[in-house]
Each structure stands twice: as C-alpha cells, then as structure tokens.
C-alpha positions in Angstrom: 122.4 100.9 88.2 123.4 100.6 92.1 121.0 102.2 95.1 117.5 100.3 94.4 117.8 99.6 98.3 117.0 101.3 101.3 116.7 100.5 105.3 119.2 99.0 107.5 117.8 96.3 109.4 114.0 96.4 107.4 115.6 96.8 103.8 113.7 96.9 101.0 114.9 96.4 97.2 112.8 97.2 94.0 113.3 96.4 91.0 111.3 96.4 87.4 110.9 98.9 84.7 107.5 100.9 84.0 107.0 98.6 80.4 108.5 95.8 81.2 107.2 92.2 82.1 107.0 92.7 85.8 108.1 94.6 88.7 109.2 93.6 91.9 110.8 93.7 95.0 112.7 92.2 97.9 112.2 92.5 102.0 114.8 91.4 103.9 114.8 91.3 107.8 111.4 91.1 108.5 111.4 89.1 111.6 109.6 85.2 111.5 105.9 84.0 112.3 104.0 86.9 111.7 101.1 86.6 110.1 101.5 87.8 106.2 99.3 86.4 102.9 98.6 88.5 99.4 95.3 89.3 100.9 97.3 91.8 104.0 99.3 93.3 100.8 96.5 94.0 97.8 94.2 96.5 100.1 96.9 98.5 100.2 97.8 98.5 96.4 94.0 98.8 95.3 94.7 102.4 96.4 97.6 103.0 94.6 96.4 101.3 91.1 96.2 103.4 88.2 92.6 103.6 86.5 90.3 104.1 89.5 89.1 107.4 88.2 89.3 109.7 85.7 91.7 112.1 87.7 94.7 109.9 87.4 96.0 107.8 84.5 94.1 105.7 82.6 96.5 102.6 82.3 94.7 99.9 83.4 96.7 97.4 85.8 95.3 95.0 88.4 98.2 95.2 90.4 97.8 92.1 91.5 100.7 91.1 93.9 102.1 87.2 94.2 104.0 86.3 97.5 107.2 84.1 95.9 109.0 83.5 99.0 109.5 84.3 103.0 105.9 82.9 103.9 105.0 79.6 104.9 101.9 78.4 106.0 101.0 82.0 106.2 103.6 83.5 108.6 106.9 84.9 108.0 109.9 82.4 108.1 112.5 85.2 108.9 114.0 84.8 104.9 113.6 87.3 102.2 110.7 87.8 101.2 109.9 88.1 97.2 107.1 90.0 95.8 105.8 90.0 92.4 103.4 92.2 90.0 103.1 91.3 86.4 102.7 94.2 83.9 99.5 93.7 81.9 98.9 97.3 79.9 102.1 98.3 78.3 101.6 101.0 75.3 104.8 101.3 74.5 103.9 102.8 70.6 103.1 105.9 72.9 106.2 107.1 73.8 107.8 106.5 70.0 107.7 110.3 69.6 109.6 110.9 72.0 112.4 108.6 72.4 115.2 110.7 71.0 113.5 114.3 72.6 113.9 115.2 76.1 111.0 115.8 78.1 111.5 119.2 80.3 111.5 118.6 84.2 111.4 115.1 83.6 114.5 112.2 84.4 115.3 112.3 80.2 118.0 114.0 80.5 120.0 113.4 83.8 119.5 109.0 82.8 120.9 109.9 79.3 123.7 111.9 80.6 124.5 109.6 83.8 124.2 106.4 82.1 124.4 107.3 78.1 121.1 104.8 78.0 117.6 105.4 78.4 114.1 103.5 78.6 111.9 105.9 76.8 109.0 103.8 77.4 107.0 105.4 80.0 110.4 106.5 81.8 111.5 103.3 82.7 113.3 102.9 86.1 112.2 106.6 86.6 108.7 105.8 86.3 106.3 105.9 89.6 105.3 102.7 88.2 108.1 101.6 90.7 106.4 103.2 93.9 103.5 100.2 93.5 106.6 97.8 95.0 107.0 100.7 97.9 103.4 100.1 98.5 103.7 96.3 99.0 107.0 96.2 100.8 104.9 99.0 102.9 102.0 97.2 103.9 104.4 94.1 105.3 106.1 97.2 107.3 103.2 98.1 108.4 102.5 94.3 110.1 105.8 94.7 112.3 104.3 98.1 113.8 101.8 97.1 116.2 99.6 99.7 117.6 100.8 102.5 115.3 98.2 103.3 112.7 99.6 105.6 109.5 97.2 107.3 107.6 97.8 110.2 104.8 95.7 112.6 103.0 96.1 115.5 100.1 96.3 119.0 102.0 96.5 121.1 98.7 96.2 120.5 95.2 97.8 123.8 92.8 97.8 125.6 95.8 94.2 125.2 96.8 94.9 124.2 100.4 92.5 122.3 102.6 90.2 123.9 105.5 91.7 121.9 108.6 88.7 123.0 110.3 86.9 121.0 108.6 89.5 117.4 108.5 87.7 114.4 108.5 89.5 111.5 108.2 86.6 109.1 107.1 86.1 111.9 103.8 89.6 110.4 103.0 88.1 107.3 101.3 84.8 109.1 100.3 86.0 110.8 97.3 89.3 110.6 94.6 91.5 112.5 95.7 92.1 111.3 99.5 90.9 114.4 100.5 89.8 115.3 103.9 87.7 118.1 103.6 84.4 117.5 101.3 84.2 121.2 99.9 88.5 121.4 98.8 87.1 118.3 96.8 84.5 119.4 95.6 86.9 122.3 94.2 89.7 120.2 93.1 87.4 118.1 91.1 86.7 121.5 88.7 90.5 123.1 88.8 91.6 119.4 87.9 88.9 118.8 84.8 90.5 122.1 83.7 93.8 121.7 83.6 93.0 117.4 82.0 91.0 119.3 79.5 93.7 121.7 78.5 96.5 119.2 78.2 98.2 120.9 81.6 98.9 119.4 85.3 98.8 120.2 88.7 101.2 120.1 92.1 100.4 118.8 95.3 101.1 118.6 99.2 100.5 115.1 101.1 100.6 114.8 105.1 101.3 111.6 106.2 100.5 110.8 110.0 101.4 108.3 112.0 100.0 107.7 115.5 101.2 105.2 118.7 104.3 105.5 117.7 106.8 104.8 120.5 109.1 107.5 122.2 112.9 106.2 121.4 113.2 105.9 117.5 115.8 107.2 115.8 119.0 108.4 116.7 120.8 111.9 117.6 123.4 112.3 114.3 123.8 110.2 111.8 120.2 108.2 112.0 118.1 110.9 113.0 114.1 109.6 112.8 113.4 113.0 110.8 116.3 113.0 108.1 115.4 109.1 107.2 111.8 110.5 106.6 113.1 113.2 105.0 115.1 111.1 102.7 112.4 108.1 102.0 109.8 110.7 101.2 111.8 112.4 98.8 113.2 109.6 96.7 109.6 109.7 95.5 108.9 110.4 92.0 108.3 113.8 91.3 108.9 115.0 94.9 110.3 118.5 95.3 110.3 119.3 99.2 109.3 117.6 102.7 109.0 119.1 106.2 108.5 117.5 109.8 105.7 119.1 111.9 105.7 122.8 111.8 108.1 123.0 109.0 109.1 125.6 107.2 106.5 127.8 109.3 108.4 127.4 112.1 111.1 130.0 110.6 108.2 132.3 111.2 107.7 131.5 114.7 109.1 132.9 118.0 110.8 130.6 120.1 107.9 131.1 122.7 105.2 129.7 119.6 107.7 127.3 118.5 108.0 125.5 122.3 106.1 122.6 122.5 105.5 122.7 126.2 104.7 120.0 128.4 102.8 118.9 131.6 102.4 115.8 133.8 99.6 113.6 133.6 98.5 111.8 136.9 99.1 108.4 135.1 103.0 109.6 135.2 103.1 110.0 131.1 104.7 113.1 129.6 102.0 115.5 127.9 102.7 117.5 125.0 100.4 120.6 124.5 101.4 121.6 121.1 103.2 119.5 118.1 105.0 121.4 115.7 108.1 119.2 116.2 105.8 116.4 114.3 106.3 114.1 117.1 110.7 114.2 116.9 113.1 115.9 118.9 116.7 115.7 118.5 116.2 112.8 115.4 114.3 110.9 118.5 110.5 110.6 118.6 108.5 111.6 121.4 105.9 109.4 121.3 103.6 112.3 119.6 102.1 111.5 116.3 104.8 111.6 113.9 103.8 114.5 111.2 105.4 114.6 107.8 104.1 116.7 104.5 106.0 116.2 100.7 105.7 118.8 97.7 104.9 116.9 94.5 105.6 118.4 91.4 102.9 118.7 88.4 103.1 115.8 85.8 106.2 116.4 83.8 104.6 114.5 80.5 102.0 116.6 79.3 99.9 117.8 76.0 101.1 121.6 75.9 103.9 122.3 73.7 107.0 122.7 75.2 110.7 123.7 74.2 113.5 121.1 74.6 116.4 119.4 73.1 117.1 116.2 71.8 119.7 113.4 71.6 121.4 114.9 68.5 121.6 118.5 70.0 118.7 119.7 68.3 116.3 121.9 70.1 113.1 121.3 69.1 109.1 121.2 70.3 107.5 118.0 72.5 105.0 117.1 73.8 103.9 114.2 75.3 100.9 111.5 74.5 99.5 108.4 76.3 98.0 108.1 79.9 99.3 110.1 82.1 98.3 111.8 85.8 97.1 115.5 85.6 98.1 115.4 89.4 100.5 112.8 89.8 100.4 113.9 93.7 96.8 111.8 94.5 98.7 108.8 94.0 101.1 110.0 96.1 99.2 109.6 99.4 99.7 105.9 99.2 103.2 105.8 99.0 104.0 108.2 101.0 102.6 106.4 103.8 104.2 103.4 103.0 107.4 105.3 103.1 106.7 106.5 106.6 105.8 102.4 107.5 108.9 101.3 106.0 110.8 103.9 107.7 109.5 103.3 111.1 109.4 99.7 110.7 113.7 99.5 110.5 113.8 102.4 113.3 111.3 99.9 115.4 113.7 96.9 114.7 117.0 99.3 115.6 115.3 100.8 118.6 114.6 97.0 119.7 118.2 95.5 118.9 119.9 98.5 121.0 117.2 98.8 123.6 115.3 96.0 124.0 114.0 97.2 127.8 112.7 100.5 126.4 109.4 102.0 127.8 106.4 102.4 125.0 105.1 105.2 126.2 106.6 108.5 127.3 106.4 107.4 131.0 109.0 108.9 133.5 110.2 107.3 136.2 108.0 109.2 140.0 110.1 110.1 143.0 
C-alpha cells in the first residue's frame, strides 16, 4: 500500500493498523533545536483518545505517545523524528461477524476490490485509529508555527447547527462535544443519547481556525494554501466535503457581498473588513485568520440492520457490534486542526526557503 505520506518539506508518514500492536509515524524536516519532549505531544492526544465520554467509543487506550528518535537533550536534531503508541484494547472477537460481509458506506468494499485483502478488525488501515498519529505529528507542527494559534470546534451535529451569536471559545473545553455554544450542547447531548440508544449515528461539521498566520503561504497553481487544506482535511476518515471561508454560501452571494474590502490602518497594515475568503486569495493567505469547515459522515458501523453483500456474492443483512462513535465527527475536531498545523507548518518552511525576507504582517510599503 503506497501514499501513507503527505507534505513536501514538513512530511509526515503514518503507519499502523487499528488492532495491531502499535501505530506510528514519522516527521521528516522539521528543522533542529527546537524545543520538543512527549509532554508538548500528549495534551494534544488526551483530546483525541477514545473513552472520555459516553458519546464516543468506549475502547479504552491511553494513547500514550514515546519519542524514539529526532530529539536530544530535548530539542530537535534536524533527523526524523519517530513516534510511537502501543495498542492496549484490541477486541478483535468483535468484528468475527463480519469479516466476510461488507459494511455499507464503509472502506469494506473498495480495500477488497483494490487490494483483494482486508483487515476486518476494526477496519484496519481505514480505521480513524490512524488519525491519533495525525494528532502527534500535528502538535510537533504546531511548535514550528510561532505566533499562530489553531483552534477548532463542532458547528453542527445532524444538522443542528450552532448559534454563532453565542461562540465562545472557552465553552470549547467545557463540555464533550467541543462545542462552542452551551445551549447546541445541551441539545446535542439528547439527539445524540437517541440515536446511541437506537443503535443509529449522526453527521457533523468542524471549523477549524487558525489565527497570526502570515500573509505569503501558498502558491498561485499547483500549491495553492486552500487546495492543500482542502486535500489534508479530506483524507480524514469519514470526511465527505470541506470549504474555505464563505464556502459554498458564496455561490449565493453577489460579487458586491462576496468582496472582502479593505482599508488602511495608520500603522501602514492592510485591513480587511469582511473574511469570507477564510484568510486566502489566489492559493496565498492574506494574513486573515485562515477559516476552514469539513462534513463528516455518520458512523458507518452501526446496530440497525442493514442490506449488503458479502465476499462470496451473497447479499445478505449486517450489522455491526463492538465500540464504536455515534458521531465519529467530535473526534474530528482534533484532527482536523492538526491537519491545518501540519499543513501550514510545510507552507511556513516553503514560504521561508523561497522568501526568506518576507514581511509577517500585511504591511505595504508608504510613499
């Protein structure tokens, strides 16, 4: 299986199955001597874990990451740097049922038809077991980008959308679903009982937003900022759709609405008054927070009966036992702001290598 890699000059390859004995991955190009121990990393993945409530699944693993290379004395050295999580709750017997039966709208049947093998046990490769990895190789992304703080929060959960009135980014951490408006939580906690109750899942929407980034990432064709977001976010398990800024609502728009316009401040910086680019023009960001949302399906592995085919040719019924997410989205808000890190971390080291004098601010030059 080739393409467990991703980013240019920051690049980032996993590796590990869902029920194996460990996953992993490996950063290469992260620059020497900055500062990087286990302690920077496991914050991070103590979001992420399974088990932390009863709204996700109940597999219970520490996550507990070992640095195995590229530190030393507790700075980079500039080599590759290995990471490493044991597996420790593997129920394997779960998925016997099902090993010859494809589940529908999961990976079943495209791994059996691609590569005429499959690991049945929890999916395998295709499990978002692999995104814990994402979230480690994130948070060492995340020490590169100085001044640029990433944060991400569930907008809508089976499309019970949040009041942006009422965002507050300290509810984020107050309450299980990373949700930024008390009352939507308060909701989401009774549609998603329902539907754990019932045997069913839910979809969700994510918005990730970065701040302080610097105008100058990306590039106009081929390495446009938005399209490597665009692409991270959506080799994500179970993700379905992802828009920059505005989005899709900007079909809807004027070109009058649209136009973010902009003004002079007296300290000579360029001041946007709107931003439904998300913060990237052209593939280039404008030193505006960068704004990015991903659809996430519901759990494909659930209780209600559903009709499928197997191995043999046979269509028959499934349905799917052990511990899974009724909302496999509220995980999603760590890793997909580790996905924005990682991205902007090998834009940041591009942007550097081809303009090393560049401004860090959206400062024109004053006659």
């Amino acid at each position: 299986m080739s393409h467990n890699s991703f980013g240019h000059l920051f690049r980032v390859t996993t590796w590990g199955e869902s029920h194996g004995a460990a996953i992993g991955c490996v950063v290469d190009g992260c620059p020497p001597r900055i500062p990087l121990t286990e302690a920077d990393i496991q914050p991070f993945l103590d979001r992420r874990r399974p088990g932390l409530s009863k709204f996700v699944t109940q597999r219970q693993e520490p996550d507990q990451v070992r640095i195995l290379s590229g530190t030393f004395e507790g700075v980079t050295t500039g080599t590759p740097i290995s990471l490493l999580i044991e597996n420790q709750d593997q129920r394997s017997k779960d998925y016997g049922e099902i090993k010859d039966r494809f589940r529908p709208g999961h990976a079943d049947l495209t791994y059996e038809l691609k590569y005429g093998i499959r690991d049945y046990r929890g999916g395998g490769r295709s499990s978002a077991r692999e995104t814990a990895m994402r979230v480690a190789a994130g948070a060492v992304a995340r020490k590169l980008l100085e001044g640029v703080t990433i944060r991400g929060a569930l907008v809508c959960i089976g499309g019970d959308w949040v009041d942006r009135t009422k965002w507050d980014w300290a509810q984020v951490d107050q309450n299980p679903f990373f949700c930024p408006d008390p009352d939507a939580a308060d909701r989401w906690e009774q549609k998603l009982s329902a539907a754990r109750k019932s045997g069913s899942s839910l979809g969700a929407i994510i918005e990730v937003v970065a701040e302080g980034v610097p105008p100058g990432l990306g590039a106009p064709v081929y390495g446009k900022l938005d399209s490597d977001l665009a692409a991270a976010l959506m080799s994500v398990n179970a993700v379905k759709g992802v828009e920059i800024g505005a989005g899709f609502a900007a079909a809807a728009f004027t070109g009058e609405e649209n136009a973010d316009e902009m003004r002079m401040d007296p300290d000579g910086l360029v001041r946007f008054e709107s931003n439904h680019a998300g913060g990237i023009l052209g593939g280039i960001s404008t030193g505006q927070p960068v704004v990015a949302r991903f659809a996430v399906k519901p759990t494909s592995s659930i209780l209600t009966p559903r009709r499928s085919v197997d191995r043999f040719g046979q269509e028959v019924e499934i349905l799917t036992k052990g511990r899974h997410d009724p909302c496999v989205g509220i995980r999603a808000v760590p890793v997909g702001e580790a996905m924005v890190a990682l991205v902007l971390a090998d834009h940041l080291l591009r942007h550097r290598a081809q303009n090393p004098d560049a401004p860090s601010q959206a400062r024109l030059p004053r006659n």
